[in-house]
N, C-alpha and C positions, 0 to 999 in steps of 0.2 A: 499293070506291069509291076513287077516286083524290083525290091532294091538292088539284090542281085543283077538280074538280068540291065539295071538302070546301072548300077557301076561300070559293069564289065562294058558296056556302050561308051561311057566318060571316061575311060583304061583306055580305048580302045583308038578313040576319037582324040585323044590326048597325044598318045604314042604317033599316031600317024601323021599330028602337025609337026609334031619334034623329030621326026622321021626318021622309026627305027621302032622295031618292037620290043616286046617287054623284055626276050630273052637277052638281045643284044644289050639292052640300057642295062639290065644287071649284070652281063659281066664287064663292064667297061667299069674301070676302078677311078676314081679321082685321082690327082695326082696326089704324091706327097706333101703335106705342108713344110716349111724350110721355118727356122726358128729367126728370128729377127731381134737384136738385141735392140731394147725401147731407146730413143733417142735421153741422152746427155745433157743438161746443161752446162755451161762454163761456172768453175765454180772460184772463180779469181774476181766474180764481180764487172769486169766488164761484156757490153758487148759482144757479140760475133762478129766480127769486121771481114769482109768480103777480100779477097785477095788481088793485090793490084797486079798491072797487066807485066809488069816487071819482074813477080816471084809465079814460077810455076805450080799451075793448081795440082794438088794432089794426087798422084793414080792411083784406082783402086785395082787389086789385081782378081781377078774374075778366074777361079779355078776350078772346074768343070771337076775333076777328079777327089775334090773332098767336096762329099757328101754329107758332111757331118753336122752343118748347119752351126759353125764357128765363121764368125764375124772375121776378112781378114785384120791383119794390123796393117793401119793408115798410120801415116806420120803427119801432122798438122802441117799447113803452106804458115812460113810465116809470117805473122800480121804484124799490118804497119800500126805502130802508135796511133792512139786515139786522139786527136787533134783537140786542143781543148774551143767552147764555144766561140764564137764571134761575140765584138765586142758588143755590150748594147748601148743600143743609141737613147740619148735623152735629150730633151728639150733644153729650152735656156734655163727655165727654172727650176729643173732639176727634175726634173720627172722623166720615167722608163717608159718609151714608145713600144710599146706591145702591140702585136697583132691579136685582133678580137678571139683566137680560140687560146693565146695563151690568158688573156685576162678571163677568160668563162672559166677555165682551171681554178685561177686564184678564186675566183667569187663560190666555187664549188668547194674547193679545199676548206675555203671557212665555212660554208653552210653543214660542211661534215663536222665539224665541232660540236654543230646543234646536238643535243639529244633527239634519241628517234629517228635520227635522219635516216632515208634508207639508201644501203648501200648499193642500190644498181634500179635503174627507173627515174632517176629525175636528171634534168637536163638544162642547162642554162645555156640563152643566148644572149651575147651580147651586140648593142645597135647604136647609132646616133655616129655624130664624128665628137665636134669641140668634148658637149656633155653629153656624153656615151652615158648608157645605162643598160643594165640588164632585166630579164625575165627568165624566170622559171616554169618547164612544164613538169608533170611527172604522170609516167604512164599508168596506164590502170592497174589498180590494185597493188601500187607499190607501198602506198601509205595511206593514212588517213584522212578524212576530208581537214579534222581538226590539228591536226599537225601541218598538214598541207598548206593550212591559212595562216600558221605560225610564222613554218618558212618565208614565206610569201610576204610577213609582217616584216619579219628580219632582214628582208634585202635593200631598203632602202639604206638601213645604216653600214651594211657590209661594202654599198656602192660608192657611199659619201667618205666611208673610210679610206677604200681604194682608190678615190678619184686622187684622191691626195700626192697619191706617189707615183701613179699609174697615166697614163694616155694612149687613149688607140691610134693604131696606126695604120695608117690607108695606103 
């Protein structure tokens, strides 16, 4: 059997699952694409803040008759001030009760001081209650075995630093 004759079978066999034949499927046009202008950041620095149920959300007006792929103009809902954090709580001796994923941050933020460190593939957990401690993983191929053992050298003193000021909280 020839390639020919072996296409126009897979044309043919094709056409009839998508149901419709070739003439039809080529004059049926795609639609038009519509332009979409790429999303914005805020650029004042804060947040996005979601609108409370007190200011009404935005409408967008939806107009069928331009064509022209111009974005309407929206007017922003507006947003309530940005609350500042909760206070944090400390111990009697003075130490910040942290929950274990914001102390993994700190232990992480100082491992980034290191040289070498890489910026995306390692991971720290932190465990225990009283003397919490951490561990380091990092994914394949993000570093070296030799750097890897460094880190790994370095976190005892990064913990013992931390314990200082820091306590987990359950």
């Amino acid at each position: 059997m020839s390639d020919d004759v072996r296409d126009a079978g897979l044309v043919a066999m094709i056409s009839s699952i998508l149901g419709g034949n070739k003439r039809a499927a080529e004059s049926v046009a795609p639609p038009p694409l519509i332009e979409v202008p790429p999303p914005t950041a805020p650029t004042n620095g804060f947040e996005l803040v979601e609108p409370t149920p007190d200011t009404p959300p935005a409408k967008l007006e939806n107009n069928s008759e331009n064509d022209s792929g111009d974005a309407p103009d929206v007017t922003p809902a507006a947003a309530k001030p940005v609350e500042p954090p909760a206070k944090i709580a400390t111990t009697p001796d003075g130490k910040q009760l942290l929950p274990a994923e914001a102390i993994a941050d700190l232990v992480l933020g100082e491992l980034r001081k290191l040289e070498n460190f890489p910026a995306t593939g390692a991971s720290v957990t932190v465990y225990g209650y009283r003397h919490w401690n951490a561990m380091i993983t990092f994914a394949p191929f993000s570093t070296t075995f030799r750097d890897a053992t460094r880190f790994r050298q370095a976190m005892p003193d990064i913990v013992f630093n931390l314990r200082r000021f820091v306590e987990l909280e359950i």
